[in-house]
C-alpha angles and dihedrals in degrees: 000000000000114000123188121215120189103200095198095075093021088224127119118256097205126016110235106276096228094060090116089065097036102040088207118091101218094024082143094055094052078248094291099112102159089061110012109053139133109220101187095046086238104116119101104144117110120199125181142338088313091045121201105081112170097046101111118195114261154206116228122180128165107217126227085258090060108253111125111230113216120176134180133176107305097345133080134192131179116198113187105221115231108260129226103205108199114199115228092195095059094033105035102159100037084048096057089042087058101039093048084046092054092046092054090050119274117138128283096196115057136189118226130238140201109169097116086208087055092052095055102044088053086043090049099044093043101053096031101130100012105151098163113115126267127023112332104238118191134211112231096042124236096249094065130083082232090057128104130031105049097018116134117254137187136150115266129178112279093234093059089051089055088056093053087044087057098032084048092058099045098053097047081052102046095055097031091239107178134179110315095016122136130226142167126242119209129183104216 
């Protein structure tokens, strides 16, 4: 089961996809995560009273292109996130909402969502008192865990929402991103 930490903000990227089962979220990790964790998904040895005993503390970093760099004690693994390109010719209005969003500090890397509950309520919350013109457009988007109180929001033309509404979905299809997966998000 593979987990992604950005230090930087020394939160989890992505919540353990067995928690369902577990119903502990770093059950893997003897619920240390921040220095017991097993970045590959490869560990299943369990040594000792504490248990997992070949999980070695990383450093985990994502890269301005993109690859997230995670090393551990004498291994080392890059994953490329998958990138939302949003195309700022197409979509002139929601891409300087998100690049302005980005510069003053939102994040860059965002973890999908699918609980439909969980959307609206970040919708909701975003948006609540938006009284710009057009259609109140938020960074990050709803249908991330990142989404909601704090987003950055601004009115954009209808027709470019429907865009990102098409452009979202294709690209959640295309690369087959579910609930707790992590992408990238790019202004070009």
């Amino acid at each position: 089961m593979n987990r992604y930490y950005d230090p930087t903000t020394d939160e989890f990227l992505s919540i353990d996809p067995d928690v369902a089962a577990t119903d502990q979220p770093y059950v893997f990790t003897n619920d240390n995560p921040l220095n017991a964790e097993d970045p590959l998904g490869l560990s299943w040895e369990d040594f000792g009273p504490e248990g997992w005993g070949l999980i070695n503390p990383i450093a985990f970093d994502i890269g301005a292109n993109g690859v997230a760099n995670v090393a551990s004690e004498g291994a080392q693994a890059s994953v490329e996130l998958p990138t939302l390109e949003v195309d700022s010719s197409k979509m002139p209005n929601i891409s300087e909402n998100i690049r302005e969003a980005i510069e003053s500090g939102q994040p860059s890397v965002l973890t999908r969502t699918e609980d439909p509950v969980q959307i609206r309520v970040n919708r909701t919350t975003a948006c609540a008192g938006f009284c710009g013109e057009g259609s109140p457009d938020e960074y990050p988007f709803a249908s991330t865990a990142e989404g909601g109180e704090g987003a950055q929001v601004r009115g954009v033309p209808i027709e470019e929402q429907r865009i990102q509404g098409a452009v979202l979905k294709n690209f959640y299809t295309k690369y087959g991103i579910h609930d707790g997966d992590i992408f990238r998000v790019v202004v070009k």
